[in-house]
KEKE-3310 file (N, C-alpha, C; in steps of 0.2 Angstrom, whole numbers, plus 5000, padded with zeros to 4 digits):
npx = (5004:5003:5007:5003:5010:5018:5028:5047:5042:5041:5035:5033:5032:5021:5010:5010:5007:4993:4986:4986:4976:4976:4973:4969:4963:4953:4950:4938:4932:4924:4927:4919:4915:4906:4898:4905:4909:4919:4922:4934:4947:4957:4976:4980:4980:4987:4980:4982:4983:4972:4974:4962:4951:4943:4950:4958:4952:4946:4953:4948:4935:4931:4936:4928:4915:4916:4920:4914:4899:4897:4894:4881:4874:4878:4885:4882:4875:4885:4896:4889:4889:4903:4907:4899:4903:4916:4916:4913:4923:4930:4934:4938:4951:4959:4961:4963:4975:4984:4982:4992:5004:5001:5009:5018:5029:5031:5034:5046:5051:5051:5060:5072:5073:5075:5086:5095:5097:5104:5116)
npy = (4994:5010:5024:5042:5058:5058:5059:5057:5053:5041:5024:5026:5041:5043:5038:5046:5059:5053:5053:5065:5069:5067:5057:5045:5042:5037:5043:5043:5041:5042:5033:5036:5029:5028:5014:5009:5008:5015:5014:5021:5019:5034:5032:5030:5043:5053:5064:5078:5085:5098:5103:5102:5088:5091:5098:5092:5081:5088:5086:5073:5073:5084:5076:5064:5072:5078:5068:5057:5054:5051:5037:5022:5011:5015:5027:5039:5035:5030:5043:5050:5046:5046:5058:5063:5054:5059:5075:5073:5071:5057:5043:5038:5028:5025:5017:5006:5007:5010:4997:4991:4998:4994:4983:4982:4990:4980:4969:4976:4976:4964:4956:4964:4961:4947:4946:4952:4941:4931:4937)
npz = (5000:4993:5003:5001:5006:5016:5017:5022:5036:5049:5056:5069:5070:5061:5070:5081:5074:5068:5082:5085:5078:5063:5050:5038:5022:5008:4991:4980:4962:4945:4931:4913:4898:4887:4886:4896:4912:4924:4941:4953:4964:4973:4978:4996:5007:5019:5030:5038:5053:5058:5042:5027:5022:5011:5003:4995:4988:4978:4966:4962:4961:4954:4941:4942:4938:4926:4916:4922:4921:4906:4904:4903:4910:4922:4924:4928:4941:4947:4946:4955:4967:4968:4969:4982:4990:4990:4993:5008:5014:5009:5011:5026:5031:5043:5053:5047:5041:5053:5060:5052:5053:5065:5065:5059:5068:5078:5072:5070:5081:5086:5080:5082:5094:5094:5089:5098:5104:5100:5099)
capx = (5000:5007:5004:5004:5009:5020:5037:5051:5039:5043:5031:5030:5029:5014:5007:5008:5002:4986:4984:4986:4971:4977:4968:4971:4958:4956:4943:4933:4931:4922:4927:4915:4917:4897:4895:4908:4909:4924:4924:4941:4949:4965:4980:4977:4983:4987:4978:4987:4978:4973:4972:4955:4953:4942:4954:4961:4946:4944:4952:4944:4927:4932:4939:4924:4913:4919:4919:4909:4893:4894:4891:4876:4867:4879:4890:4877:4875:4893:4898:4885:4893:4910:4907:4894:4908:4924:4912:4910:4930:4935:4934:4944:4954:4963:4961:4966:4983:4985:4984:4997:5008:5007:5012:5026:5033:5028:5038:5053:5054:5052:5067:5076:5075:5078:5095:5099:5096:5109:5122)
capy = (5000:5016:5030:5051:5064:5055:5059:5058:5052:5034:5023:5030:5046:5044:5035:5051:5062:5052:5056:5074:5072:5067:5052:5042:5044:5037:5048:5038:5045:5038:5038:5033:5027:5026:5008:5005:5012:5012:5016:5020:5024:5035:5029:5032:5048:5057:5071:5082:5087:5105:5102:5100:5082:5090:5101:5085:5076:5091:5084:5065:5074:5086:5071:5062:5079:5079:5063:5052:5055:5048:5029:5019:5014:5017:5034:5044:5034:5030:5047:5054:5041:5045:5066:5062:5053:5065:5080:5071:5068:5053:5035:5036:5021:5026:5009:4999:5007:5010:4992:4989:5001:4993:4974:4982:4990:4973:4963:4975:4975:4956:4954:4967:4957:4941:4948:4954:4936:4930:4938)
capz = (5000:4996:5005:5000:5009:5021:5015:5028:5041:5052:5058:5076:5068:5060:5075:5083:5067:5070:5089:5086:5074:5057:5046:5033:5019:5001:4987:4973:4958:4941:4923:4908:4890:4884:4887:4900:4917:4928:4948:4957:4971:4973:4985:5003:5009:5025:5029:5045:5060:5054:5034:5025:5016:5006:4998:4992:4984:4973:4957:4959:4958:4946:4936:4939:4937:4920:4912:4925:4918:4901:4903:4900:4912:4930:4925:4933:4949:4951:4948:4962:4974:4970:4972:4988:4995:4991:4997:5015:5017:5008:5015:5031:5033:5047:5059:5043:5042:5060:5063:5048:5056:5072:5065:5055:5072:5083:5069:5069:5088:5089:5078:5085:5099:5092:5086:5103:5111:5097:5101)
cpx = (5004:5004:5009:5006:5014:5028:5042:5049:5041:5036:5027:5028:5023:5010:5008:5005:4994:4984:4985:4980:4973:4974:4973:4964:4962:4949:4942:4934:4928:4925:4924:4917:4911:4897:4899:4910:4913:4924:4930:4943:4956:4969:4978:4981:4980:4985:4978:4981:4980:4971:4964:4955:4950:4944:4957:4958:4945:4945:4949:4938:4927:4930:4932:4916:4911:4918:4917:4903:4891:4893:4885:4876:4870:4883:4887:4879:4881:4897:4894:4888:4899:4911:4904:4901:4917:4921:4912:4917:4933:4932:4939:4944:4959:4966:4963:4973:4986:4986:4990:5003:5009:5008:5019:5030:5033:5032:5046:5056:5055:5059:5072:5078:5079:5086:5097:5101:5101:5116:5124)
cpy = (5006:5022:5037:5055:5062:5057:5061:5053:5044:5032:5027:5038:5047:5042:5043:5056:5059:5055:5063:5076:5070:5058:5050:5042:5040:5042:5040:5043:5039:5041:5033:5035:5025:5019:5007:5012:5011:5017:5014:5024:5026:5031:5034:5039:5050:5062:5074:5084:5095:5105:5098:5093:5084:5093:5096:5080:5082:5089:5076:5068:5080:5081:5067:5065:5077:5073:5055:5051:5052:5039:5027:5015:5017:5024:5038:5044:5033:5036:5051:5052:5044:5052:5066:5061:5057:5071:5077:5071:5063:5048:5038:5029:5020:5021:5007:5001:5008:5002:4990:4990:4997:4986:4976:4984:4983:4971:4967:4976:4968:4954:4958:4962:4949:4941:4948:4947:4930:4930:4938)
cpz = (5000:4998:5004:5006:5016:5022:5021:5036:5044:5055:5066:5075:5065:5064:5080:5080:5071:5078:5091:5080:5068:5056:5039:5029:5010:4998:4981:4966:4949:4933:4918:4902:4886:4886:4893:4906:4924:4936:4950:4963:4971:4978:4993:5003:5016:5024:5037:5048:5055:5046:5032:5019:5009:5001:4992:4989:4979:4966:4958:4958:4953:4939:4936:4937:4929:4914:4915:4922:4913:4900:4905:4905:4921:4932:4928:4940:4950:4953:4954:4968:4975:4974:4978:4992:4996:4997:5006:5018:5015:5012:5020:5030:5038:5051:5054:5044:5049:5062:5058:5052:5062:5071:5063:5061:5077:5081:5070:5075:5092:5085:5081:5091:5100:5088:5094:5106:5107:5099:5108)
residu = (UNK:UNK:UNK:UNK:UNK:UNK:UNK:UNK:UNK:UNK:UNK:UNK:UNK:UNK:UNK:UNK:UNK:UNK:UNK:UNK:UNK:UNK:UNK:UNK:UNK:UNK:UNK:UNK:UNK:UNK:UNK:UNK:UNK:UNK:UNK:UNK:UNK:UNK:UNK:UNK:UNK:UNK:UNK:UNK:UNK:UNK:UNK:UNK:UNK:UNK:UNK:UNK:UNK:UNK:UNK:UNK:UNK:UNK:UNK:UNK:UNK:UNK:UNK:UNK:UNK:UNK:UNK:UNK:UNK:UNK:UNK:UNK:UNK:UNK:UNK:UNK:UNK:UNK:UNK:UNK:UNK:UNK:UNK:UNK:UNK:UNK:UNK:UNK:UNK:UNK:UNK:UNK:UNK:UNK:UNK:UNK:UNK:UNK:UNK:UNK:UNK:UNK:UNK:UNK:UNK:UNK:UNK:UNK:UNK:UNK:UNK:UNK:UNK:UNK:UNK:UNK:UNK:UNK:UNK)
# end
């Protein structure tokens, strides 16, 4: 999984990031081809305690704005979905990557450990 907006940051740093307010969030966005109608989601992105997510949903509903609406029979209703749900903030996925984050520290502290009891 990759995640935006993160650059520099460690895991325990973003484990604090969150506890001072900050989320993980993905947007939707639709795009049609007259017969054919595709719904997606961007990569997750971090959004800081302080920052607005829905700044950041503006080009997927742009995008799907634009050229969601032309498929046959679901580009309407998918575009509605996708714009409904940027406008509200995004999917949060905060718990999903929080728990990621806290296996990849678990694991790199049980091996840390497992080194020490090596040597």
């Amino acid at each position: 999984m990759k995640i935006k907006n993160i650059e520099g940051l460690s895991a325990i740093d973003l484990q604090q990031e969150v506890n001072l307010g900050g989320k993980f969030v993905y947007y939707s966005y639709t795009i049609s081809l007259i017969v054919v109608t595709f719904k997606r989601t961007s990569g997750v992105y971090l959004v800081r305690a302080g920052e607005n997510a829905m700044t950041k949903s503006l080009l997927f509903s742009l995008l799907s704005f634009l050229i969601g609406w032309w498929g046959i029979p679901y580009g309407p209703k998918y575009t509605l979905e996708s714009i409904r749900s940027n406008w509200r903030g995004g999917k949060n996925v905060t718990d999903d990557v929080m728990a990621t984050i806290a296996g990849y520290i678990l694991f790199r502290e049980t091996k840390k450990n497992s080194s020490a009891k090596l040597i």
